[in-house]
KEPA-490349 format. One record per residue: residue number from 0; residue in three letters; x, y, z of N, C-alpha, C in turn. Coordinates in Angstrom, 1 decimal. Atoms other than C-alpha are relative to their C-alpha. Layout:
<nodes>
<node n="NUM" res="ALA" n_u="X" n_v="Y" n_w="Z" ca_u="X" ca_v="Y" ca_w="Z" c_u="X" c_v="Y" c_w="Z"/>
...
</nodes>
This chain:
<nodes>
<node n="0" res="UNK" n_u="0.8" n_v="0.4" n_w="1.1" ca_u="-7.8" ca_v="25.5" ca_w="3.1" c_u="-0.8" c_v="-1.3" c_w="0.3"/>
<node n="1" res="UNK" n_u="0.9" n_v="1.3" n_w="-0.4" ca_u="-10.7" ca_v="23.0" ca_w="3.2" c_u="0.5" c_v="-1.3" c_w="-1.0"/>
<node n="2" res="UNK" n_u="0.2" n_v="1.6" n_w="0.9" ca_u="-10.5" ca_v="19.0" ca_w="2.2" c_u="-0.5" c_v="0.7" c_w="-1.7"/>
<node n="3" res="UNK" n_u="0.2" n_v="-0.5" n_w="1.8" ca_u="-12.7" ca_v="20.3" ca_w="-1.2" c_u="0.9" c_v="0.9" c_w="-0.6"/>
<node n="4" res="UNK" n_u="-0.3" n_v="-1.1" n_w="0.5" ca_u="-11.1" ca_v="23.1" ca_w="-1.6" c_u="2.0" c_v="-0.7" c_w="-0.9"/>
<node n="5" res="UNK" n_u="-1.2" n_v="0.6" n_w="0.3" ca_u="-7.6" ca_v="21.2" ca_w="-1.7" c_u="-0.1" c_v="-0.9" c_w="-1.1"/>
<node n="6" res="UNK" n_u="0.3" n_v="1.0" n_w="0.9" ca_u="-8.9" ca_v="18.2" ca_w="-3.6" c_u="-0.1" c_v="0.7" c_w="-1.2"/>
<node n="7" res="UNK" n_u="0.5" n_v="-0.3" n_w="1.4" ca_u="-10.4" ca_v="20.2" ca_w="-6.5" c_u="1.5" c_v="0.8" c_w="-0.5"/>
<node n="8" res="UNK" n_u="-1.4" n_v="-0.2" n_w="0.6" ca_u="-6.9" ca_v="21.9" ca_w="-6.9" c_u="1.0" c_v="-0.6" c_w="-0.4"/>
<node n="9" res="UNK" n_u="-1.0" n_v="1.2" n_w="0.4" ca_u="-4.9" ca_v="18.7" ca_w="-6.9" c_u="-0.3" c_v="-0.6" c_w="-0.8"/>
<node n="10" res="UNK" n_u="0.1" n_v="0.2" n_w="0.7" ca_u="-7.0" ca_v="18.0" ca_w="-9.2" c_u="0.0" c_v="0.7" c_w="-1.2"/>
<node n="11" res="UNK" n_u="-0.4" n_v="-0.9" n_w="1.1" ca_u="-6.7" ca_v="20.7" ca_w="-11.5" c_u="1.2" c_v="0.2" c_w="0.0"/>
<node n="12" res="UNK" n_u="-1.4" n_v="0.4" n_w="0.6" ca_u="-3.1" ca_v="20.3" ca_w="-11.3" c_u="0.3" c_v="-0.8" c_w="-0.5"/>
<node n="13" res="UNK" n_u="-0.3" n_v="1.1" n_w="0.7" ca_u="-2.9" ca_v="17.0" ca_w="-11.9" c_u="-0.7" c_v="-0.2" c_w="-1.8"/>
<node n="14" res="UNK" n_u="0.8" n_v="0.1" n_w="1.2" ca_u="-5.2" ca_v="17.4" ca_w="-14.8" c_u="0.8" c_v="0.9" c_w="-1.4"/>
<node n="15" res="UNK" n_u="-0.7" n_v="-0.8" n_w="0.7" ca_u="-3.3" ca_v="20.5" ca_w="-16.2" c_u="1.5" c_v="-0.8" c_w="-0.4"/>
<node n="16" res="UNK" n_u="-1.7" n_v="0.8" n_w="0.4" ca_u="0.3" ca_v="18.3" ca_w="-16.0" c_u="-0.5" c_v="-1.4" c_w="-1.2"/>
<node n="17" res="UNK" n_u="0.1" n_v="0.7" n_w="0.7" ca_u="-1.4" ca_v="15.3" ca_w="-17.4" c_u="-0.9" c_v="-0.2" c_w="-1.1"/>
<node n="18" res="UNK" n_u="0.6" n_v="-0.5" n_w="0.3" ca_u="-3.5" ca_v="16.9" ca_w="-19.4" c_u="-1.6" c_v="-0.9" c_w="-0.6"/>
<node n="19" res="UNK" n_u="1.0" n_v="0.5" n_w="-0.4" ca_u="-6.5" ca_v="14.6" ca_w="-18.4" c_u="-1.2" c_v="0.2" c_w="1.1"/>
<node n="20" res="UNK" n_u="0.9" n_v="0.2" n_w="-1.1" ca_u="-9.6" ca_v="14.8" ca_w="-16.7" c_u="-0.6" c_v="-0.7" c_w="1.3"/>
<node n="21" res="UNK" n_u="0.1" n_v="1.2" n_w="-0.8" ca_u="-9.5" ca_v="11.6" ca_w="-15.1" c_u="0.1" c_v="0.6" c_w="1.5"/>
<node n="22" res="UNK" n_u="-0.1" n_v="0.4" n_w="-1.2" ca_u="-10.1" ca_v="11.5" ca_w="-11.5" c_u="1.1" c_v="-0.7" c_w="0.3"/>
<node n="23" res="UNK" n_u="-1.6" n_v="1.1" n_w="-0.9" ca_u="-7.2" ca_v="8.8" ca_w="-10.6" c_u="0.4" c_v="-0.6" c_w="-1.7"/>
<node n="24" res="UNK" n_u="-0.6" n_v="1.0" n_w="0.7" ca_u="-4.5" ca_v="7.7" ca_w="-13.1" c_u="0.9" c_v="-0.6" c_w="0.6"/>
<node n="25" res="UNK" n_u="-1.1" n_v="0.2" n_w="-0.5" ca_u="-2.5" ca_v="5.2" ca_w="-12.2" c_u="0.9" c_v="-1.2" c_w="-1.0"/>
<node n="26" res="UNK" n_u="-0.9" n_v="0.9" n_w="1.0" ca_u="0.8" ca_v="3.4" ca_w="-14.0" c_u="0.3" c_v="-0.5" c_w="0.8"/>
<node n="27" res="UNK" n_u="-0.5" n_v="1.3" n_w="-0.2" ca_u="2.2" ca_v="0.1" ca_w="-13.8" c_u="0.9" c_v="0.3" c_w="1.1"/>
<node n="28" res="UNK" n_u="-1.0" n_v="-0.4" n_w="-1.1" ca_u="5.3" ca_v="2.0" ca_w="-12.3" c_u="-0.2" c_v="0.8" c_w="1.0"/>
<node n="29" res="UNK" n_u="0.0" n_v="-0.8" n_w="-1.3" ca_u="3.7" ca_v="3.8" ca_w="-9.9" c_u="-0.5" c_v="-0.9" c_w="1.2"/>
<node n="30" res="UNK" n_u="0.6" n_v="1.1" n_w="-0.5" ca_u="1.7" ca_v="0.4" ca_w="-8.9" c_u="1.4" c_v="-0.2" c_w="1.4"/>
<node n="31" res="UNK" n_u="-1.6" n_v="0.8" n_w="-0.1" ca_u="5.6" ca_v="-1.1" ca_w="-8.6" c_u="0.7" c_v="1.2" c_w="1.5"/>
<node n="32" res="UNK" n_u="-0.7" n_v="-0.8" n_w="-1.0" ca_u="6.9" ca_v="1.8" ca_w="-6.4" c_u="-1.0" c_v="0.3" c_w="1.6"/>
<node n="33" res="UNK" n_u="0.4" n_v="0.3" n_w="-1.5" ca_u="4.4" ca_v="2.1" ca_w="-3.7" c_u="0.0" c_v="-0.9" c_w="0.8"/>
<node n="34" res="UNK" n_u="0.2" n_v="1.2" n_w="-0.9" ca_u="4.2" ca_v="-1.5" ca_w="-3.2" c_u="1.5" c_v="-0.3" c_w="1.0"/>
<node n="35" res="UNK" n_u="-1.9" n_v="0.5" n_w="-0.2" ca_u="8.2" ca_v="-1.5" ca_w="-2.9" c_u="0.6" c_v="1.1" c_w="1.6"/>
<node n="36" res="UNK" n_u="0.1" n_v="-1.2" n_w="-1.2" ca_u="7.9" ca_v="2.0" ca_w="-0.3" c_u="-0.3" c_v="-1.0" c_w="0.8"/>
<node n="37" res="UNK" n_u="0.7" n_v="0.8" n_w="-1.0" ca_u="5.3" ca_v="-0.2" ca_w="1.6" c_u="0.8" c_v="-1.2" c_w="0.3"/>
<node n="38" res="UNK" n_u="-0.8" n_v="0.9" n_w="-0.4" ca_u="7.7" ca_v="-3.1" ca_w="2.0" c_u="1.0" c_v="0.7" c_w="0.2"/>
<node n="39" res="UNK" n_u="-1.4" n_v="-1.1" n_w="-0.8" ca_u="10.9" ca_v="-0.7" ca_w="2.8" c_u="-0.9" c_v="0.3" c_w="1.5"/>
<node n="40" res="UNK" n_u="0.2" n_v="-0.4" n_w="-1.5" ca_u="8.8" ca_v="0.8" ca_w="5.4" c_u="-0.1" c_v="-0.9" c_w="1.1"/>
<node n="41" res="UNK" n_u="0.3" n_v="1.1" n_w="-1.0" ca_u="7.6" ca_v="-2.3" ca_w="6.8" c_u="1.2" c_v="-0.7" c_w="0.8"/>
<node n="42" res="UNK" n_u="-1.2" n_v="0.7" n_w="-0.6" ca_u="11.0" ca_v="-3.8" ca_w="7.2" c_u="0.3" c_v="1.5" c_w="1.0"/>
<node n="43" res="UNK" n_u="-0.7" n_v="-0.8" n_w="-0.8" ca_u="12.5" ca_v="-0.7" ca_w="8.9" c_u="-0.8" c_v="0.2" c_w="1.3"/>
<node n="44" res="UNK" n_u="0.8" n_v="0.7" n_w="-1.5" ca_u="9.5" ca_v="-0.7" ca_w="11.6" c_u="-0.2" c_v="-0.7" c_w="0.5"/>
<node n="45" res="UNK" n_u="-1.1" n_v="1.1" n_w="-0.9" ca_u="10.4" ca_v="-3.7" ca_w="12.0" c_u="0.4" c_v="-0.5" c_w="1.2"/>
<node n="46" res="UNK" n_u="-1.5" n_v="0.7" n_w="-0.6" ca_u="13.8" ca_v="-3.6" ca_w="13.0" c_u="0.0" c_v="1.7" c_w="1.3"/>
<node n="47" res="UNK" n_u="-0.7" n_v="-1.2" n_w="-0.8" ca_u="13.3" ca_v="-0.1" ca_w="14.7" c_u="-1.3" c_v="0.4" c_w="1.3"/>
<node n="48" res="UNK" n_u="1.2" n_v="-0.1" n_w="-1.0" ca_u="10.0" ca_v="0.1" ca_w="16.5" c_u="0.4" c_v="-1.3" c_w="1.5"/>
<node n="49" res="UNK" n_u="-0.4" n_v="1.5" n_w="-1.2" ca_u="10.5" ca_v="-1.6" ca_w="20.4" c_u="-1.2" c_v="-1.3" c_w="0.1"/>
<node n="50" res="UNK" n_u="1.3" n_v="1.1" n_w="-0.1" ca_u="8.1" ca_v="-4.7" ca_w="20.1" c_u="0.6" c_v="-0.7" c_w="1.2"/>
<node n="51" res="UNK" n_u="0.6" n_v="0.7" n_w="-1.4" ca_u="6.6" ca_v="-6.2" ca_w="23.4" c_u="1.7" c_v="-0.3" c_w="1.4"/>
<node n="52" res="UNK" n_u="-0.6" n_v="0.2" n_w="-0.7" ca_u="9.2" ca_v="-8.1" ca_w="25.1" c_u="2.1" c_v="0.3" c_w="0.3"/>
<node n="53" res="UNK" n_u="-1.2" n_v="-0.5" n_w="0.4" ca_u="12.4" ca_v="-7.6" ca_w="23.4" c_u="1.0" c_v="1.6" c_w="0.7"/>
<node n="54" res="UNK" n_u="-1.0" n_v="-1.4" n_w="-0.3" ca_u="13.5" ca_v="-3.8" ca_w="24.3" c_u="0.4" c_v="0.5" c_w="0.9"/>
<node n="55" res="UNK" n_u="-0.3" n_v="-0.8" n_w="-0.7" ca_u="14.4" ca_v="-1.4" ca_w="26.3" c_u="-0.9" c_v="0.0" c_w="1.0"/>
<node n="56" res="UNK" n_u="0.9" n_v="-0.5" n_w="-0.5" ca_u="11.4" ca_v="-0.4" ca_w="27.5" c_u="-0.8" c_v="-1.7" c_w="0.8"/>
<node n="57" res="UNK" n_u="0.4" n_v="1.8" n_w="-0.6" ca_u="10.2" ca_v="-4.5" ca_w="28.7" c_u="0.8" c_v="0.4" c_w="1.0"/>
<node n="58" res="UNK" n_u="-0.9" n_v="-0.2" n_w="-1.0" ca_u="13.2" ca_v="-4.0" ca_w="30.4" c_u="0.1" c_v="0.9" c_w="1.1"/>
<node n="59" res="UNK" n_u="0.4" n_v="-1.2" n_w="-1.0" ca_u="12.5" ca_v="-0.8" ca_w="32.2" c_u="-0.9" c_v="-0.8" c_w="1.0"/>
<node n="60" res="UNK" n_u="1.2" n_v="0.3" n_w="-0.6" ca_u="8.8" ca_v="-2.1" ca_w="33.0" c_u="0.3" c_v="-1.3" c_w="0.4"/>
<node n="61" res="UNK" n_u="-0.4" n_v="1.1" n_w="-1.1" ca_u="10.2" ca_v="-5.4" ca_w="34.6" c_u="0.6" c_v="0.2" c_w="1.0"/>
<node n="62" res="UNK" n_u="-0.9" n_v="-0.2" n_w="-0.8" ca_u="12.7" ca_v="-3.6" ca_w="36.6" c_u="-0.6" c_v="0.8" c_w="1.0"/>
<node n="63" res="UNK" n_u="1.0" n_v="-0.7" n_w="-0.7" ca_u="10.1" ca_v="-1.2" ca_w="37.8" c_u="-1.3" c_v="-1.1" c_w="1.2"/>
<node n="64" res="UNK" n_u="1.1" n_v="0.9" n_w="-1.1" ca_u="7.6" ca_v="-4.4" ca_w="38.9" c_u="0.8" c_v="-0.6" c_w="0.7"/>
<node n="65" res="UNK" n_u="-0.6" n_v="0.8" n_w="-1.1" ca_u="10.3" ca_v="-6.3" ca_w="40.2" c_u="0.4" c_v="1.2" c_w="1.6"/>
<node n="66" res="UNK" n_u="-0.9" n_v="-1.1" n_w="-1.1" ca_u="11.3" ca_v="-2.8" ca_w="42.5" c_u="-1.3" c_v="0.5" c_w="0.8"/>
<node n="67" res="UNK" n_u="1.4" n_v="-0.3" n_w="-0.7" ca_u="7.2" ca_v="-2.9" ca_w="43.7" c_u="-0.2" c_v="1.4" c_w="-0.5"/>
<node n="68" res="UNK" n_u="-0.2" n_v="-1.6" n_w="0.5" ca_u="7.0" ca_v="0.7" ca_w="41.7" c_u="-1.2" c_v="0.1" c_w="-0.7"/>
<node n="69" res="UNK" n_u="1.5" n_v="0.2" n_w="0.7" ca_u="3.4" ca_v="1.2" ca_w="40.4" c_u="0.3" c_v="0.4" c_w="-1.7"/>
<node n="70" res="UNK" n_u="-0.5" n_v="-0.3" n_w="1.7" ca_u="5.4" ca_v="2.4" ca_w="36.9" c_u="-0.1" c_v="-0.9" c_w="-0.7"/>
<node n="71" res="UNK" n_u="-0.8" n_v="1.2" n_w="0.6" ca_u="6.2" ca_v="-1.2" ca_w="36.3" c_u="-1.4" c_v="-0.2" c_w="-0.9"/>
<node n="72" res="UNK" n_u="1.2" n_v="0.6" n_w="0.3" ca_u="2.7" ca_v="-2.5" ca_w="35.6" c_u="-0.7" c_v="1.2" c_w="-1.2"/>
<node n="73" res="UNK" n_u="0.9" n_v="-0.8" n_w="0.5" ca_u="1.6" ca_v="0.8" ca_w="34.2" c_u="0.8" c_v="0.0" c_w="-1.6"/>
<node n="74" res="UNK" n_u="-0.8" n_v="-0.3" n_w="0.8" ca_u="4.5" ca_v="0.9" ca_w="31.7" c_u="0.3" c_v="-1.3" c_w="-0.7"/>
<node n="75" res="UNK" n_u="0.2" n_v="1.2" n_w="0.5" ca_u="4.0" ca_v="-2.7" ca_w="30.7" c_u="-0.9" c_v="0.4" c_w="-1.0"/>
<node n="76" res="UNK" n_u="1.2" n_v="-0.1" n_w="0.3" ca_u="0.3" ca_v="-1.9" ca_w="30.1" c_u="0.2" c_v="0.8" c_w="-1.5"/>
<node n="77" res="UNK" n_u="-0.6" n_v="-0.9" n_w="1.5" ca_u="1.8" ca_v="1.2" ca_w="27.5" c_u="0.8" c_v="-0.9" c_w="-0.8"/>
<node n="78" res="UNK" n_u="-0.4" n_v="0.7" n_w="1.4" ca_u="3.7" ca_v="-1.2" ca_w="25.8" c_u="-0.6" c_v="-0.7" c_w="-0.5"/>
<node n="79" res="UNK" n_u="0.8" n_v="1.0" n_w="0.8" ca_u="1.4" ca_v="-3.9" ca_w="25.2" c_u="-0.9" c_v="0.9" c_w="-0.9"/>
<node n="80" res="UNK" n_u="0.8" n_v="-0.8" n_w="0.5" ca_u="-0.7" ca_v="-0.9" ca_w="23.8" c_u="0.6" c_v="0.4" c_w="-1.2"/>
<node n="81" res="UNK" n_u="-0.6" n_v="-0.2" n_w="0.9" ca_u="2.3" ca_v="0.3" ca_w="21.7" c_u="0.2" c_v="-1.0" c_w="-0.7"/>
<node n="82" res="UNK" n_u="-0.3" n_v="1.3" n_w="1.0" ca_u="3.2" ca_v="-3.4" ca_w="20.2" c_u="-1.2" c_v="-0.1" c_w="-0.5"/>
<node n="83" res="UNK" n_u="1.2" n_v="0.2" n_w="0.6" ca_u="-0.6" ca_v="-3.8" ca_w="19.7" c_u="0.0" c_v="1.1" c_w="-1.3"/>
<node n="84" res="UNK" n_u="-0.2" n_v="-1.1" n_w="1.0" ca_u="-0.3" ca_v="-0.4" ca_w="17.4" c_u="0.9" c_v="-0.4" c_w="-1.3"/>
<node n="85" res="UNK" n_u="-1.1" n_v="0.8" n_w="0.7" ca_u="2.8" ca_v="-1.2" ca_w="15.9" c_u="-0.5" c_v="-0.8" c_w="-1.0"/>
<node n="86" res="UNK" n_u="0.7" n_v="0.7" n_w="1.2" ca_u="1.5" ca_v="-4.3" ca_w="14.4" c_u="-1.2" c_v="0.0" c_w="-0.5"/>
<node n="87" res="UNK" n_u="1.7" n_v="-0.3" n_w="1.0" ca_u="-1.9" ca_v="-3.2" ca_w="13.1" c_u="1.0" c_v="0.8" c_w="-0.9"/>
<node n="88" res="UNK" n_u="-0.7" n_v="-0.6" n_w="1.3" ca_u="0.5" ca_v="-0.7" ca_w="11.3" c_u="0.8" c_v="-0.3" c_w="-0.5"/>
<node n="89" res="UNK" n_u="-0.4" n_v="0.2" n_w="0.4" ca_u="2.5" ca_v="-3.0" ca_w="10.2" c_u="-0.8" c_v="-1.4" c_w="-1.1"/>
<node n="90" res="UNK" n_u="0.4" n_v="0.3" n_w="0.7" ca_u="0.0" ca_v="-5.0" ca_w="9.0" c_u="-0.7" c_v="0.8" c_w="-1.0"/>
<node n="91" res="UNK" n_u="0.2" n_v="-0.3" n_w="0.6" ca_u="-1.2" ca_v="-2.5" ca_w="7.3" c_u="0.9" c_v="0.2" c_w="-1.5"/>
<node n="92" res="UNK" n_u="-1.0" n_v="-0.2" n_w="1.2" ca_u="1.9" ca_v="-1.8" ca_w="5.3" c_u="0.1" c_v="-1.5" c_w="-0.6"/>
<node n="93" res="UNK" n_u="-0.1" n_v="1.5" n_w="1.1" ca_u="2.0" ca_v="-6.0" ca_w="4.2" c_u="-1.3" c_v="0.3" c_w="-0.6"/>
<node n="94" res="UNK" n_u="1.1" n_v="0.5" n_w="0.9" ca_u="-1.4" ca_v="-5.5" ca_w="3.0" c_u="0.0" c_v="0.9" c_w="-0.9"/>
<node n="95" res="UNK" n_u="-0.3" n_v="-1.0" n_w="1.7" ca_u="-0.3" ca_v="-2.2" ca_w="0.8" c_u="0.6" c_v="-1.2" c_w="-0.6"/>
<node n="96" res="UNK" n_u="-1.6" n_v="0.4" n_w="1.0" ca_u="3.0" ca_v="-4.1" ca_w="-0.4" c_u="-1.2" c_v="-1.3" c_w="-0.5"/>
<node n="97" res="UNK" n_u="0.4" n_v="1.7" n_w="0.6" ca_u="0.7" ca_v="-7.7" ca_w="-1.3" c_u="-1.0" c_v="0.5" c_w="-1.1"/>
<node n="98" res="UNK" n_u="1.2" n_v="0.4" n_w="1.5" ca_u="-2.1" ca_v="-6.5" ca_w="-2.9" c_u="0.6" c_v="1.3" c_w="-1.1"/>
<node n="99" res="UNK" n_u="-0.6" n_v="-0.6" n_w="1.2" ca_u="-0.4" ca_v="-3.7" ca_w="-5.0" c_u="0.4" c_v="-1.3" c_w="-0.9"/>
<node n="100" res="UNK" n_u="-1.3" n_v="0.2" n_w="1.0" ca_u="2.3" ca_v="-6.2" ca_w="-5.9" c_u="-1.4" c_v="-1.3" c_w="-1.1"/>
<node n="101" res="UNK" n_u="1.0" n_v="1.0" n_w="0.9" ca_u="-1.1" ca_v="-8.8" ca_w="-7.2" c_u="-0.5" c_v="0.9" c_w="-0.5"/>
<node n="102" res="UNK" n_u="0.9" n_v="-1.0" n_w="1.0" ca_u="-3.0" ca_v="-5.6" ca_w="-8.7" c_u="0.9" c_v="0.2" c_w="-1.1"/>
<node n="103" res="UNK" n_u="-0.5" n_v="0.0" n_w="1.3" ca_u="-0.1" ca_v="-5.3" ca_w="-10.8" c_u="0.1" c_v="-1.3" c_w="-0.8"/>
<node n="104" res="UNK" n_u="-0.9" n_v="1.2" n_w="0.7" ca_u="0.9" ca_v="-8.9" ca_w="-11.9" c_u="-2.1" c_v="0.1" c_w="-0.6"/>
<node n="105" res="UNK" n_u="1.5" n_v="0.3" n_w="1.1" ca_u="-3.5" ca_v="-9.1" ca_w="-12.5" c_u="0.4" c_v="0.6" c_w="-0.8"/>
<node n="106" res="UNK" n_u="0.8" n_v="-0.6" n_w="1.5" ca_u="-3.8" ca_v="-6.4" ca_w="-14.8" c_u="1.3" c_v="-0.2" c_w="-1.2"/>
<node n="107" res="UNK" n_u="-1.1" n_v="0.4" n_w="0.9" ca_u="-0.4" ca_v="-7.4" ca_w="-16.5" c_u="-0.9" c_v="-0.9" c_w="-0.6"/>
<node n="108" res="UNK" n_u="0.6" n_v="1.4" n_w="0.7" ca_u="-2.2" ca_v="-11.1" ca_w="-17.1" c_u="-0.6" c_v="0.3" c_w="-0.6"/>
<node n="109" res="UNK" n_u="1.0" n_v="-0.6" n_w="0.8" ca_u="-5.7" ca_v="-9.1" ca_w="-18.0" c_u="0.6" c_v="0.7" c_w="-1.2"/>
<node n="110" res="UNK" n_u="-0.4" n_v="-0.6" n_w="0.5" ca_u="-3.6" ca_v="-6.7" ca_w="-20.2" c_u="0.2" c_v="-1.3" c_w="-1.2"/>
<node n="111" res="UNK" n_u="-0.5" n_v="1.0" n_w="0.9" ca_u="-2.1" ca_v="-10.0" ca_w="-22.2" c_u="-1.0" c_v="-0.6" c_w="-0.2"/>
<node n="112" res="UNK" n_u="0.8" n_v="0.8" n_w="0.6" ca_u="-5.1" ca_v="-11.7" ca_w="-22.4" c_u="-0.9" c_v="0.8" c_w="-1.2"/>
<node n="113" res="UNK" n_u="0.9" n_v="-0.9" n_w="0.8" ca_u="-7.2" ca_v="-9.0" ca_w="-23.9" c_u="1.0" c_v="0.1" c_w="-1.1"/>
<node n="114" res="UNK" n_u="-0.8" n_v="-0.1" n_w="0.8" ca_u="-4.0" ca_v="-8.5" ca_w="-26.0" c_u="-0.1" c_v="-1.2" c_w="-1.4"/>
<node n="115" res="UNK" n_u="0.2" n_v="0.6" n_w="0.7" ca_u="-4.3" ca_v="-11.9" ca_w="-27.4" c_u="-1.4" c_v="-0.3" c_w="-0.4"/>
<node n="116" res="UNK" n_u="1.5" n_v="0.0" n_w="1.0" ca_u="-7.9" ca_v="-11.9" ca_w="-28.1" c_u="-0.5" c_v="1.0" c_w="-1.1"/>
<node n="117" res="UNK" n_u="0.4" n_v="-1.2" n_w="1.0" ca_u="-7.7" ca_v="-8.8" ca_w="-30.4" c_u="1.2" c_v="-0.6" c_w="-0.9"/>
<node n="118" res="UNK" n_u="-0.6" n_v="0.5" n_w="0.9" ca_u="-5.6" ca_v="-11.2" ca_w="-32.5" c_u="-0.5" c_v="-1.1" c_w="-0.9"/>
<node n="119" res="UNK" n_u="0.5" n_v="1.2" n_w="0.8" ca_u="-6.3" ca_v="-13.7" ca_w="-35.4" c_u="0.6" c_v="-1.2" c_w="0.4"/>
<node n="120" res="UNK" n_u="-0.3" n_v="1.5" n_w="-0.9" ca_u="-5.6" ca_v="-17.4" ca_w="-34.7" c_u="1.8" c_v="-0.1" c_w="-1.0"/>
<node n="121" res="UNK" n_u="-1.1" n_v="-0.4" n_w="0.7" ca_u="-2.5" ca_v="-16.4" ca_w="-37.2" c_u="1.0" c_v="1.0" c_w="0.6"/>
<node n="122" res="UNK" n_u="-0.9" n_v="-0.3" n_w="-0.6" ca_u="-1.3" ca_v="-14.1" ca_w="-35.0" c_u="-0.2" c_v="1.9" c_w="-0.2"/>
<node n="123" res="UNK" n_u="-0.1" n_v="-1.1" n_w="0.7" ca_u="-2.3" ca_v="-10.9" ca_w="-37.1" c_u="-1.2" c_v="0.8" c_w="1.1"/>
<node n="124" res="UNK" n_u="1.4" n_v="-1.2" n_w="-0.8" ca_u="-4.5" ca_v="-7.9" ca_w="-35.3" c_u="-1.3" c_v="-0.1" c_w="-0.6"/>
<node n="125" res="UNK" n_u="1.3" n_v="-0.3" n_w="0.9" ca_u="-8.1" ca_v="-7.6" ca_w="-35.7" c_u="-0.1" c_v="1.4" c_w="-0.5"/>
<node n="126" res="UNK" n_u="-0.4" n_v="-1.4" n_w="1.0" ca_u="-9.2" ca_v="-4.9" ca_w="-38.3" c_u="-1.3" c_v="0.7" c_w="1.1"/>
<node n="127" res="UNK" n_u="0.8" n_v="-1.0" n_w="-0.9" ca_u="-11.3" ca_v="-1.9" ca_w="-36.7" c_u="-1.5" c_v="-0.6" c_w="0.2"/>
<node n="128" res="UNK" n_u="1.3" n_v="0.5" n_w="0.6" ca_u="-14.6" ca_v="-3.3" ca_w="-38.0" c_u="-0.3" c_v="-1.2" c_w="0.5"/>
<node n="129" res="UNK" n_u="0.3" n_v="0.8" n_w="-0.7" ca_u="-13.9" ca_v="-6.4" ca_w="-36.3" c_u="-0.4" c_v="0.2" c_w="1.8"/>
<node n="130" res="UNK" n_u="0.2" n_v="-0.4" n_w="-1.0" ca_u="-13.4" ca_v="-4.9" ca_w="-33.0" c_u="-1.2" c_v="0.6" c_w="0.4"/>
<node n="131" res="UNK" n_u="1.3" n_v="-1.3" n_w="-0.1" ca_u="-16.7" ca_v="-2.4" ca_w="-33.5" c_u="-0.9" c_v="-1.4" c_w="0.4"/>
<node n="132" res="UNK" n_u="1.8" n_v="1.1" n_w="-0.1" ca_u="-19.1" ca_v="-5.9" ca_w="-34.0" c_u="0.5" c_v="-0.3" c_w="1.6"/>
<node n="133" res="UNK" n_u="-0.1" n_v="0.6" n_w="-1.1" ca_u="-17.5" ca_v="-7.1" ca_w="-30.4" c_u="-0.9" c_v="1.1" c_w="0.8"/>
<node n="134" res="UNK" n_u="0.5" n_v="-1.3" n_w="-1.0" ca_u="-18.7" ca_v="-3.4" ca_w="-28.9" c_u="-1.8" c_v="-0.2" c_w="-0.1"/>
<node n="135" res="UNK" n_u="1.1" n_v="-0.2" n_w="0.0" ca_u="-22.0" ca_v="-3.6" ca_w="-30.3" c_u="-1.4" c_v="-1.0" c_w="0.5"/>
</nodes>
């Protein structure tokens, strides 16, 4: 199935469940859970991906240069290439987890401000008719 073909279905399901037309909805809690995914994942690639000097594989590729073995240097070269990866994809996952976790705390603050400007200096709601003069 094509990209279009797929998209326009995901979105006639999504549309049929939430029975909206919208293009993209998204809630507060869904904000909250990818950013929290994106920080799980990040710690566990981490602690489990071999970075540069530390692992196994450093260790290989030193044992290989010290033994004059053309692997050594070659198998360096693949790691510096794999740590280089690594952390681009792990910066990627801090920059999901950071800016979700501020897209949500903004539109919370926006949410409360707009909240309190559709109030009287008493506290009470504005009536429909006040709200309409702000639109117009």
């Amino acid at each position: 199935m094509a990209f279009d073909e797929e998209w326009a279905e995901a979105k006639r399901t999504a549309a049929a469940r939430g029975g909206s037309s919208y293009d993209l909805v998204v809630k507060q809690d869904d904000l909250g859970a990818v950013g929290h995914d994106a920080f799980m994942i990040h710690g566990e690639l981490g602690k489990k991906a071999d970075i540069a000097a530390t692992g196994a594989t450093a260790r290989a590729a030193a044992e290989c240069s010290a033994r004059n073995l053309t692997m050594g240097p070659e198998l360096s070269a693949t790691l510096s290439t794999w740590d280089s990866q690594v952390r681009t994809v792990l910066q990627m996952y801090a920059h999901i987890s950071n800016h979700l976790d501020y897209s949500r705390e903004a539109h919370a603050r926006d949410d409360e401000a707009i909240a309190a400007s559709m109030r009287h200096r008493d506290g009470s709601a504005l009536s429909v008719s006040e709200i309409q003069g702000y639109v117009k």
